[in-house]
ZALUMKE-692608 format. One line per field, with one value per residue (C-alpha): residue in three letters; x, y, z. Coordinates in Angstrom, 2 decimals, padded with zeros to 5 digits. Layout:
N
residuo: [ALA,...]
u: [X,...]
v: [Y,...]
w: [Z,...]
// end
This chain:
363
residuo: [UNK,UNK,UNK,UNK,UNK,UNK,UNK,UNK,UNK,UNK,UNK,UNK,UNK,UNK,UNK,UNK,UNK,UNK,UNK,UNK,UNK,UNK,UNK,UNK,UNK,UNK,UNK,UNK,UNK,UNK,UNK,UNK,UNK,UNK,UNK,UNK,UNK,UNK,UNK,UNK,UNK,UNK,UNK,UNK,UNK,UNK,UNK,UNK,UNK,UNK,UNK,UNK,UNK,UNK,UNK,UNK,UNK,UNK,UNK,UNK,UNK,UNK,UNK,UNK,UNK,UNK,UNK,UNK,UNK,UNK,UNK,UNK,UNK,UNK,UNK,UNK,UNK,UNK,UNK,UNK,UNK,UNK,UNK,UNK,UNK,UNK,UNK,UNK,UNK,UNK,UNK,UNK,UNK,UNK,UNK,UNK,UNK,UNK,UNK,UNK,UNK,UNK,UNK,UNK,UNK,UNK,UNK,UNK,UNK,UNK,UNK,UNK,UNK,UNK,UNK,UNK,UNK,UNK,UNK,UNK,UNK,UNK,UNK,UNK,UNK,UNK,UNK,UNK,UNK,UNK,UNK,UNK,UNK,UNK,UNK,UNK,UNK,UNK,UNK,UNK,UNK,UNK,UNK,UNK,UNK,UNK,UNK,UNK,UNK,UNK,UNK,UNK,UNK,UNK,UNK,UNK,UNK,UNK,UNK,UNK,UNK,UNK,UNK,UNK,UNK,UNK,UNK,UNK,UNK,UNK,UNK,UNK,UNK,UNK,UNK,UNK,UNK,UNK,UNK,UNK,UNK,UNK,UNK,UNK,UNK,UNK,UNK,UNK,UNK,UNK,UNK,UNK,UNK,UNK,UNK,UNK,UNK,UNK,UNK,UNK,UNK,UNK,UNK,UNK,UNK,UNK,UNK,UNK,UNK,UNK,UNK,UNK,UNK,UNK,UNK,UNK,UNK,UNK,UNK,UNK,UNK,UNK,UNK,UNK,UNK,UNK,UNK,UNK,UNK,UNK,UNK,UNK,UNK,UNK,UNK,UNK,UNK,UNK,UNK,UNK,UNK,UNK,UNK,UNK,UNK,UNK,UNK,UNK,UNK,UNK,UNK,UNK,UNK,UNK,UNK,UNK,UNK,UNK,UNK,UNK,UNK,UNK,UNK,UNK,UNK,UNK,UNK,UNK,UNK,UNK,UNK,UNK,UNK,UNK,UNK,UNK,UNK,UNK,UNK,UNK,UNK,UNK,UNK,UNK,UNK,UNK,UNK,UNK,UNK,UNK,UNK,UNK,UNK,UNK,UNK,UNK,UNK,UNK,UNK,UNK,UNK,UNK,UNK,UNK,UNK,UNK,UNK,UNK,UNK,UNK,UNK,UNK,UNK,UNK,UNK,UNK,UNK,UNK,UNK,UNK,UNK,UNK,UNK,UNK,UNK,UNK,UNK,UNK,UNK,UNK,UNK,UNK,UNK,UNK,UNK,UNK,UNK,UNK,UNK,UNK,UNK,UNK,UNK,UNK,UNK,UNK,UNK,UNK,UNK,UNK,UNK,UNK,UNK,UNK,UNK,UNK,UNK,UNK,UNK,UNK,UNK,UNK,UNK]
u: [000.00,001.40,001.76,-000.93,-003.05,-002.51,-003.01,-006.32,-007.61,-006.22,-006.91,-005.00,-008.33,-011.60,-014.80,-018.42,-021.35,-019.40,-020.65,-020.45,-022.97,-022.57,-026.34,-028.78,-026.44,-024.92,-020.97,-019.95,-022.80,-021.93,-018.81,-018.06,-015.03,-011.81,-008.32,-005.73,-002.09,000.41,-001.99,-002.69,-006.33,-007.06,-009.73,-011.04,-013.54,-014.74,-014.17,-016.90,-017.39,-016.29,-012.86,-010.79,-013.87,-013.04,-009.11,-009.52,-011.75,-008.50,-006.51,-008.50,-008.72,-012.72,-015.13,-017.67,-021.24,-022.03,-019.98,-016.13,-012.99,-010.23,-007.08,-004.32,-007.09,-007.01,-010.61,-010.02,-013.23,-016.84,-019.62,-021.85,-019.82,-017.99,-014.42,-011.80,-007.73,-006.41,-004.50,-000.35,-001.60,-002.44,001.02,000.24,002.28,001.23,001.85,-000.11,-000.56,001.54,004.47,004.20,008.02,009.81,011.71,014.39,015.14,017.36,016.04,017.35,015.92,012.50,012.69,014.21,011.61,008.69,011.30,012.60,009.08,008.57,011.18,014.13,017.41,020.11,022.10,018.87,017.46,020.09,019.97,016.27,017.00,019.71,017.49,014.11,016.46,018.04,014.70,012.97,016.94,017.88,020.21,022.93,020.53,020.44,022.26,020.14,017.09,014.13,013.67,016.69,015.33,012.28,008.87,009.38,012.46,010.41,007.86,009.89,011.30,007.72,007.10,010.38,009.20,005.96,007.54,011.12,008.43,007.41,003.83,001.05,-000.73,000.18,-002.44,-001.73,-003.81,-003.59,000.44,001.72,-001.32,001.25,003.45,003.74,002.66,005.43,007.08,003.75,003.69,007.56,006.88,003.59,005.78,008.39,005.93,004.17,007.23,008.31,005.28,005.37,009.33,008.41,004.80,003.49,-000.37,-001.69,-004.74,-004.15,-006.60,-006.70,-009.31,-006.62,-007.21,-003.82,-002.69,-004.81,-004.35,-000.61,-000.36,-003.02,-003.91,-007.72,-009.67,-013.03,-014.94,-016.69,-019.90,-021.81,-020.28,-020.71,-018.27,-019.93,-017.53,-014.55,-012.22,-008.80,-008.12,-008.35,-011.58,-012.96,-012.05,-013.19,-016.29,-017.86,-020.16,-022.36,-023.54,-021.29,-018.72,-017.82,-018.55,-016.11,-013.51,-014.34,-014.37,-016.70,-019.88,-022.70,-026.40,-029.66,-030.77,-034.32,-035.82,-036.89,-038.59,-037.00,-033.06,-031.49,-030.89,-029.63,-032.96,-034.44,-031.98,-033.02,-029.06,-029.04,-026.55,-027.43,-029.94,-032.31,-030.51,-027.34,-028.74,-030.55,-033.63,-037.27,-036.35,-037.04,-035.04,-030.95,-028.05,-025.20,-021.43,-019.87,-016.28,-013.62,-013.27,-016.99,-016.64,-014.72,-014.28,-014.34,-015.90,-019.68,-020.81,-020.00,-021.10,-024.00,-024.32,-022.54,-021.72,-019.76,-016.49,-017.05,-012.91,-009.90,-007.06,-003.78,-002.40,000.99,000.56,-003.50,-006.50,-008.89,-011.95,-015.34,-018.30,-021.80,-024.57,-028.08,-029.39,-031.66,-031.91,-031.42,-027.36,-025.02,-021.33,-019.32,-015.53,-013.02,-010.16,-009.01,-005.42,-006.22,-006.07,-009.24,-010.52,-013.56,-016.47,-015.89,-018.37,-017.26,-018.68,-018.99,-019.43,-020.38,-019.13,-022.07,-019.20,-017.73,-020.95,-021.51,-025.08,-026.75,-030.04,-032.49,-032.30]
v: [000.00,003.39,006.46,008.28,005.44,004.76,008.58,008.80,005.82,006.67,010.62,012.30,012.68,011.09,012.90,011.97,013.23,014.18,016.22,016.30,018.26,018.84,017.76,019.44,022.00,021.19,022.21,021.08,020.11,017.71,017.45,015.71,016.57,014.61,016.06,014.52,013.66,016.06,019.04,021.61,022.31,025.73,025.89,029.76,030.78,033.40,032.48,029.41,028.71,024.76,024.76,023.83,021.22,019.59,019.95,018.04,015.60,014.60,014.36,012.30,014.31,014.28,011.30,012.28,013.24,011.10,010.54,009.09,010.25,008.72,009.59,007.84,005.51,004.06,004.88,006.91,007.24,006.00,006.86,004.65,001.65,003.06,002.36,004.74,004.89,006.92,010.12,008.48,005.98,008.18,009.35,013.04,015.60,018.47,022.48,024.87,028.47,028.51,025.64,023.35,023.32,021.40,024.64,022.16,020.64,021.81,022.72,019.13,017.31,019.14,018.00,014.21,013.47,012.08,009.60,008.36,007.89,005.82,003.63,004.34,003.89,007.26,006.94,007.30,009.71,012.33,011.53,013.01,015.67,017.24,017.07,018.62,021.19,021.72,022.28,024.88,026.49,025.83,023.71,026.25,026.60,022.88,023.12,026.37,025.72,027.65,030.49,031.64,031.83,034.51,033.70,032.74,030.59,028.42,028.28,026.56,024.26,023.00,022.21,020.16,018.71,017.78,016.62,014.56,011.71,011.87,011.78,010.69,014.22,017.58,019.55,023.51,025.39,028.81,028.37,031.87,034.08,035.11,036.77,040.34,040.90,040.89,038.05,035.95,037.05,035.50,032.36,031.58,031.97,029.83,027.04,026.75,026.25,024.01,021.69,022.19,020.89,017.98,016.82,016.95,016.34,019.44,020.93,024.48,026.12,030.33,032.96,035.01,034.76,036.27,033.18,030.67,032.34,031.78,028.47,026.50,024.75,024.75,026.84,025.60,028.52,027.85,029.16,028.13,024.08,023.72,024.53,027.43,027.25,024.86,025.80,027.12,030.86,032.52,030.74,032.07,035.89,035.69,033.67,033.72,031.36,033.32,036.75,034.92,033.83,037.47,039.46,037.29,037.88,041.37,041.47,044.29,045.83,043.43,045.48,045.20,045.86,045.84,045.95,049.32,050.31,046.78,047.85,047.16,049.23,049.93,049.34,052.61,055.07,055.21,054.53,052.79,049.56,047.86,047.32,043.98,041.81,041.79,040.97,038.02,036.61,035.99,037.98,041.18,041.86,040.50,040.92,041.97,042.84,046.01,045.07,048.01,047.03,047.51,051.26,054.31,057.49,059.82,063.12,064.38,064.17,060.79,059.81,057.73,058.05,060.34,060.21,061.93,060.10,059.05,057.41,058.05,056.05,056.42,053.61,054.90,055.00,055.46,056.47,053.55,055.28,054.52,056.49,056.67,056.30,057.80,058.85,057.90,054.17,052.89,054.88,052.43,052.76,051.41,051.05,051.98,054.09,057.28,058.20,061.90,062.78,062.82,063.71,063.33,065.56,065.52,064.20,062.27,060.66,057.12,055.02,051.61,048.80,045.80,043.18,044.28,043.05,040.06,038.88,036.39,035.61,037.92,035.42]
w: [000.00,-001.05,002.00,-000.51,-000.02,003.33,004.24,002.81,004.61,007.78,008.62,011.17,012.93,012.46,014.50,014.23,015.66,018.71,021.42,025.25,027.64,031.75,033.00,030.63,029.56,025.98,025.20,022.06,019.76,017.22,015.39,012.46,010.54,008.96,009.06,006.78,007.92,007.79,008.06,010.72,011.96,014.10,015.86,016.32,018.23,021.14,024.98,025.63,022.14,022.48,021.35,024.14,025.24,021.56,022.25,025.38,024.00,021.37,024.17,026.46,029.00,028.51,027.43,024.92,025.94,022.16,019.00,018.41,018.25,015.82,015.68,013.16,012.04,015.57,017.55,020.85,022.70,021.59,023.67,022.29,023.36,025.97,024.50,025.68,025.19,028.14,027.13,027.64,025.26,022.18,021.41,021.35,021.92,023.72,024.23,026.84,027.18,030.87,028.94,032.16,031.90,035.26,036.75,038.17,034.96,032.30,029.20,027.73,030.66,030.25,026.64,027.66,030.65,027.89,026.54,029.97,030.85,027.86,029.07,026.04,026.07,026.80,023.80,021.85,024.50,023.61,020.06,019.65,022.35,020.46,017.40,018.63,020.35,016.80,015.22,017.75,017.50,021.36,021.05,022.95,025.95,026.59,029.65,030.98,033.25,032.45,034.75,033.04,029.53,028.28,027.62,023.88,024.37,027.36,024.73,021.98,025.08,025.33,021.54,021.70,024.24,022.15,019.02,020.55,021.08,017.08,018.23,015.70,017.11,018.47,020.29,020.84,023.75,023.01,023.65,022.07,023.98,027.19,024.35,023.44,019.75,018.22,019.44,018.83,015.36,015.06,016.84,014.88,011.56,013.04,014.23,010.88,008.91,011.58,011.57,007.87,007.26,009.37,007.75,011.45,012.28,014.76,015.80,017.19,019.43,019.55,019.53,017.67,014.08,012.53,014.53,013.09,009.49,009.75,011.06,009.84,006.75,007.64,010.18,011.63,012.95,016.16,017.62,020.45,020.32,016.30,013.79,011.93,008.52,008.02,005.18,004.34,005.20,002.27,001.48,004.74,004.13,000.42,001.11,004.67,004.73,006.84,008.71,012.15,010.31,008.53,011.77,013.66,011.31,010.83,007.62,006.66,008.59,008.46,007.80,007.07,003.74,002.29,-001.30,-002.44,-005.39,-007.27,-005.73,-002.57,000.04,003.71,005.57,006.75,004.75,001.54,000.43,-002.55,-002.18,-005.04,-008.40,-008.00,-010.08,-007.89,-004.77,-003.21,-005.42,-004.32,-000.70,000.21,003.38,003.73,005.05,003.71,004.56,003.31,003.26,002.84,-001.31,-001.27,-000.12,-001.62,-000.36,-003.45,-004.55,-003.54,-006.85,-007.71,-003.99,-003.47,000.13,002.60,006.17,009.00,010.01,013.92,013.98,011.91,012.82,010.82,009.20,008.04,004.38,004.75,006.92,008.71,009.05,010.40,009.33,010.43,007.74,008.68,011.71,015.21,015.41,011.62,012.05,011.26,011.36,008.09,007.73,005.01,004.15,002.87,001.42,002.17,006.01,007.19,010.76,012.93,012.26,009.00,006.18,002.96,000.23,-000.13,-003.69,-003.36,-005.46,-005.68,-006.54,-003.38,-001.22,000.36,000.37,003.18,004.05,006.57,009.45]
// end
């Protein structure tokens, strides 16, 4: 049997149907998904949204509510039978947001202490040491302990730690979110080429989406205990599969539009967004995103609507603005940008491309 083969009949991860609740209270509401070997899976989502529930369902640190778990075409849990394969048994590799690093190890012995528990010999033991260490580029701290190091080198400790074993899996809680910006922007570029050079199987949990966008090869989307959208990231920016999905991202102001005299049209403005034929058929009310290609700030008399700019942030090489559209209770507040320095208070012209819109239904 060929790896292709044998890769497509035996996913990284396998989940059907599952779901766990606490009493009468549901948290993750049946997932199904496949995730092919090799390949990295974020999961991105809001505070309670069921992501970490579904990480620690992989891990076994949680039996399923209903459903089954797979991982490396071997079955984990199964709630309808009962079966269960306790988490040292899975050969996963784990990383967590606080590293869980041994302070009176040394970095090498942090990374060693998986293998010695596994019962291998030292000459191999320092083999794959020296070689994780290599890849996460520590290998001159081996001899350090961890308290000496900064926040992003104990963090690349920990994901040697996860991959010296060669697991099957590697599971990622939030592990760059103690970082400053810029050094978690680094590390995430770092970690996908890393899990990319050595074919590795991960699922990545963060409610930061430059994050998941940068490390992952899909993104499932998670709302309330479902995955809302699962797809690749530029598939999610250019196509939202829904109203959640694009507000999440925040890609573009979400409104309510209505049908007006056979055009569309920002419900209770009169401002025209679009003719008939471009948005949704047989519907008379919608939502739809206005995304900042869908707006231009130009001149008044190529403007079809106007509004007063509420924020003006500068960019560098441009201005972010947001401006309100209408007034009372149907104002709504749209984003875009300006080259020209703009300022709040002042009023500007908007055009509106329709190819630019996103369209979804009322409800």
């Amino acid at each position: 049997m060929s790896t292709a083969e044998s890769s497509t009949e035996k996913p990284a991860i396998q989940l059907r149907d599952l779901a766990l609740s606490y009493g009468e209270t549901p948290i993750l509401r049946g997932v199904t998904l496949d995730l092919a070997r090799g390949r990295t899976l974020a999961l991105l989502g809001p505070s309670g949204c069921g992501k970490t529930t579904l990480l620690r369902l992989l891990a076994g640190l949680l039996f399923p509510t209903r459903g089954s778990v797979s991982i490396d075409g071997r079955q984990m849990a199964d709630a309808a039978t009962g079966s269960f394969v306790p988490p040292e048994r899975r050969r996963l590799g784990m990383v967590f947001q606080d590293y869980a690093l041994w302070p009176h190890m040394s970095v090498a012995g942090n990374v060693a202490f998986p293998l010695e528990m596994a019962g291998i010999g030292r000459t191999e033991i320092d083999r794959r040491v020296k070689m994780a260490l290599d890849r996460v580029g520590l290998t001159d701290l081996a001899a350090r302990i961890p308290g000496d190091l900064s926040g992003g080198q104990q963090q690349r400790v920990a994901i040697a730690r996860a991959i010296v074993g060669e697991p099957k899996l590697v599971l990622f809680d939030e592990p760059l979110s103690n970082l400053d910006r810029e050094l978690r922007e680094s590390l995430a570029v770092d970690l996908a080429q890393l899990l990319s050079d050595l074919s590795m199987s991960a699922v990545y949990v963060t409610h930061d989406q430059g994050e998941a966008f940068t490390i992952a090869d899909e993104v499932a989307v998670m709302q309330r205990g479902r995955i809302i959208q699962l797809s690749d990231p530029q598939s999610l920016v250019e196509a939202p599969a829904n109203a959640a999905v694009a507000e999440f991202l925040k890609l573009g102001t979400v409104v309510e539009a209505e049908r007006q005299g056979g055009d569309w049209a920002l419900a209770g403005t009169g401002i025209r967004l679009a003719m008939g034929s471009e948005g949704p058929a047989d519907a008379n009310r919608a939502r739809v995103m206005l995304g900042r290609k869908a707006l231009r700030v130009c001149p008044d008399d190529r403007a079809q609507a106007s509004g007063q700019v509420v924020r003006a942030l500068f960019r560098g090489d441009f201005y972010a603005l947001s401006v309100a559209l209408g007034d009372g209770a149907e104002r709504v507040e749209v984003e875009t940008v300006s080259e020209l320095r703009r300022t709040v208070g002042d009023r500007v012209g908007l055009s509106i491309e329709p190819a630019g819109l996103r369209w979804f239904p009322a409800n």
